[in-house]
C-alpha positions as CSV (number, residue, x, y, z in Angstrom):
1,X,0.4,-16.3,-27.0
2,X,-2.6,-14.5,-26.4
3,X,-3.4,-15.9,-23.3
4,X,0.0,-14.4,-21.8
5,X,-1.0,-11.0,-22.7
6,X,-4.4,-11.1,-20.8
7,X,-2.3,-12.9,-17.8
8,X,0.4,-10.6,-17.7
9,X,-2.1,-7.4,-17.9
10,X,-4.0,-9.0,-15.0
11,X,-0.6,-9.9,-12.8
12,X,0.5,-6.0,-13.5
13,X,-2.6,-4.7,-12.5
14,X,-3.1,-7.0,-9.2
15,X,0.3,-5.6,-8.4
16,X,-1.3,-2.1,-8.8
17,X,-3.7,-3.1,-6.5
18,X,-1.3,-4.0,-3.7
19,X,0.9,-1.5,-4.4
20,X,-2.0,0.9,-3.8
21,X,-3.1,-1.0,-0.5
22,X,0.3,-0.7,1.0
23,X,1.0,2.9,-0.1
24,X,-2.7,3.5,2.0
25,X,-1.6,1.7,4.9
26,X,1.3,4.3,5.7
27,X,-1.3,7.1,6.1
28,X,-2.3,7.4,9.5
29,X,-5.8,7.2,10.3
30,X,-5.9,8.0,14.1
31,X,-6.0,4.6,14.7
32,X,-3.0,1.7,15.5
33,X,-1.7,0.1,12.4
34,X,1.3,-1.7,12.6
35,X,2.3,-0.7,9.1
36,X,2.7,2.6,9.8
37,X,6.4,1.3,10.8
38,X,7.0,-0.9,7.6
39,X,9.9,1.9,6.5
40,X,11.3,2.3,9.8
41,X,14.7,0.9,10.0
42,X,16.9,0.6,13.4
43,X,20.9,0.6,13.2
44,X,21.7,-3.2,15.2
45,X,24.9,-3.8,15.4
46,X,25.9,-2.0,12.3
47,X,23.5,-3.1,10.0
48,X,20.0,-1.6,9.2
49,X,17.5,-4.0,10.1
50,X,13.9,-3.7,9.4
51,X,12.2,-2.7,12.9
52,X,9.9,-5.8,12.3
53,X,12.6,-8.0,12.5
54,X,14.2,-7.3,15.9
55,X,10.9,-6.5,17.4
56,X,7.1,-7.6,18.3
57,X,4.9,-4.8,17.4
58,X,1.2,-5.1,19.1
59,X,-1.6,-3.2,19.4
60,X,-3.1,-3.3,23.3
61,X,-5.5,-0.6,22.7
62,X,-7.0,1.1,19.6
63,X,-4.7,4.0,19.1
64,X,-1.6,2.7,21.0
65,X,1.2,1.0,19.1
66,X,3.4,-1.4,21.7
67,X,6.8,-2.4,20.1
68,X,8.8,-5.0,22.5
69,X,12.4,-5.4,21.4
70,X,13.4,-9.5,21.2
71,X,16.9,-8.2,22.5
72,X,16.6,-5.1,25.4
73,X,19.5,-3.9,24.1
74,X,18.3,-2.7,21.1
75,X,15.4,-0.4,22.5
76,X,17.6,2.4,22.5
77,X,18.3,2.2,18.9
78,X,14.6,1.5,18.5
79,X,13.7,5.0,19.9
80,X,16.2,6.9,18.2
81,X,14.9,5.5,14.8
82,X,11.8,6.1,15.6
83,X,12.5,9.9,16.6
84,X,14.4,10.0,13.3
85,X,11.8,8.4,11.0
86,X,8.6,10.7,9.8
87,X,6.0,9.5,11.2
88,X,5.8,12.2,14.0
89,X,5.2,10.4,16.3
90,X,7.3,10.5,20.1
91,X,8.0,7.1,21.1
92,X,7.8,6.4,25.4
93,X,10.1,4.2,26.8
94,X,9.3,2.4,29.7
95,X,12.6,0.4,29.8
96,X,11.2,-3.1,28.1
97,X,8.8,-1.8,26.2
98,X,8.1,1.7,23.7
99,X,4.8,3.2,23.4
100,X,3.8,4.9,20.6
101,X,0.5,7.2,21.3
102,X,-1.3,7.7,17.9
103,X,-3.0,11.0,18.3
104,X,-6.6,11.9,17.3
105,X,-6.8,13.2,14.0
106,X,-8.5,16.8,13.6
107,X,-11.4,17.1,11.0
108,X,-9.5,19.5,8.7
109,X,-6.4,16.6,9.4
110,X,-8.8,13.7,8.3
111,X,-10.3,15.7,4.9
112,X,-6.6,16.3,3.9
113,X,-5.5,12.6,4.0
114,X,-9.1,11.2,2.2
115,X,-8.3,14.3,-0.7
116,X,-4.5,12.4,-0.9
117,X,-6.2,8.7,-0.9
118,X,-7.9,10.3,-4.1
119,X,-5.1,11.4,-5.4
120,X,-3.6,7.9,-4.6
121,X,-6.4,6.0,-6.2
122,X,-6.3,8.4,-9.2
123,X,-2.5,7.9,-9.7
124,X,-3.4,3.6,-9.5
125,X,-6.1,4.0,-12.1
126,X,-4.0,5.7,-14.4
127,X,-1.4,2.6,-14.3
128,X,-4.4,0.2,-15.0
129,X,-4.9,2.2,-18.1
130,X,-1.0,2.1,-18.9
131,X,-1.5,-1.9,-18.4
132,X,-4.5,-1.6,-20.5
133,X,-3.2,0.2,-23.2
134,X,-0.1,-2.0,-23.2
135,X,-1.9,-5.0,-23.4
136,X,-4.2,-4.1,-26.3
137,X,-0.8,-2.9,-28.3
138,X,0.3,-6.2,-28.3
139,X,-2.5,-7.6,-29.1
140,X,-3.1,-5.6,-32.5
141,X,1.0,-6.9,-33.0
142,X,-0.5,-10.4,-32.7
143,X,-2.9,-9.3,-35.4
144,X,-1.0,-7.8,-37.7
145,X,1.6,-11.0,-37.7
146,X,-1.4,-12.9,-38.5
147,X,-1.4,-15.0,-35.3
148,X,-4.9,-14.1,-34.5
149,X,-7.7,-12.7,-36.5
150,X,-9.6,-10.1,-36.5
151,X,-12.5,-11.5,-34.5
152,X,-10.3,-13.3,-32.0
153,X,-8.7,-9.4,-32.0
154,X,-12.1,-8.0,-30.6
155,X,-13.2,-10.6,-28.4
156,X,-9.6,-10.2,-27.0
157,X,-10.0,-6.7,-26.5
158,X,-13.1,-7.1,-24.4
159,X,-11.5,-9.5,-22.3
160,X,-8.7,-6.8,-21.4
161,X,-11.9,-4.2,-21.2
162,X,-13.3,-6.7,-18.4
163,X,-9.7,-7.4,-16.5
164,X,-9.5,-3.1,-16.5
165,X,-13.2,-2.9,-15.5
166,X,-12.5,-5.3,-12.4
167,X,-9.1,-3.7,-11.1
168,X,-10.8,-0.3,-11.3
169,X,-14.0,-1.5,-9.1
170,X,-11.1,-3.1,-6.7
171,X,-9.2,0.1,-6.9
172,X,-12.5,2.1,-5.6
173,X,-13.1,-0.5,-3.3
174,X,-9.5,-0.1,-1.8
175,X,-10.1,3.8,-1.6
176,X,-13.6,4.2,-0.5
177,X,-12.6,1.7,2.8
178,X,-9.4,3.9,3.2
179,X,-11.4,7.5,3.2
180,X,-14.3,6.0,5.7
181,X,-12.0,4.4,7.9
182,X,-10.3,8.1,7.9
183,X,-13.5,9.9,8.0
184,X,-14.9,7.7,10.9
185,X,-14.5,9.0,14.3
């Protein structure tokens, strides 16, 4: 019984993790990242289909994104979705293939976007502590049923300490690669 609490706290906060990484990945960092168009969704033949899946999306050059349509007669819906989306970006359409030009990111820009990885960071380390908290709750429950004792009870507890500890270092990790990347030039 035990054992599920410490797994389940440690499967929550892993999802924090990635949850984090992919929420990081939409932030533009002057550079060519292919998720930057994981949201974007193009209208083919009535349905809304992920842009991924009716295109190849490359990266020829460091901050050019190359997205060639499987069927050519989806690249118009292509560009108008990508006009639409937010990433404020104007696609070029060479007739096979759109370009999207990532622009250089001013200083100013780049301080901005590592102050909002903070924030990000901040916001994932307070769900670890949710996790953490939740997970020692249920543990004193297990106590005071008498399923484990007290000493198991504290041992327990420093096991969720360690799981926290470990997500947190992983969550710094995550945000100190994200704000150097953006700070490089």
């Amino acid at each position: 019984m035990h054992k599920e609490v410490l797994n389940d706290a440690k499967q929550k906060m892993t999802k924090s993790e990635e949850s984090l990484q992919r929420e990081l990945g939409q932030i533009r960092a002057g550079r060519a990242n292919a998720s930057l168009l994981d949201r974007i969704t193009v209208d083919y033949y009535g349905a809304q289909t992920p842009l991924n899946q009716i295109a190849g999306i490359s990266i020829p050059e460091a901050r050019i994104l190359m997205i060639t349509p499987f069927d050519k007669t989806a690249l118009e819906n292509i560009e108008k979705a990508l006009m639409a989306s937010d990433i404020g970006i104007s696609p070029t359409n060479d007739g096979s293939v759109i370009r999207l030009v990532i622009p250089q990111l001013t200083e100013e820009r780049r301080k901005e976007l590592a102050k909002e990885v903070s924030k990000y960071g901040e916001n994932a380390k307070v769900a670890i502590r949710n996790i953490r908290r939740d997970a020692l709750d249920e543990l004193k429950k297990l106590e005071k049923s008498k399923d484990i004792t007290e000493d198991e009870l504290h041992t327990l507890e420093k096991d969720v300490q360690n799981i926290t500890d470990g997500s947190t270092k992983n969550i710094d990790n995550i945000v100190a690669q994200k704000e150097e990347e953006l700070l490089e030039v």
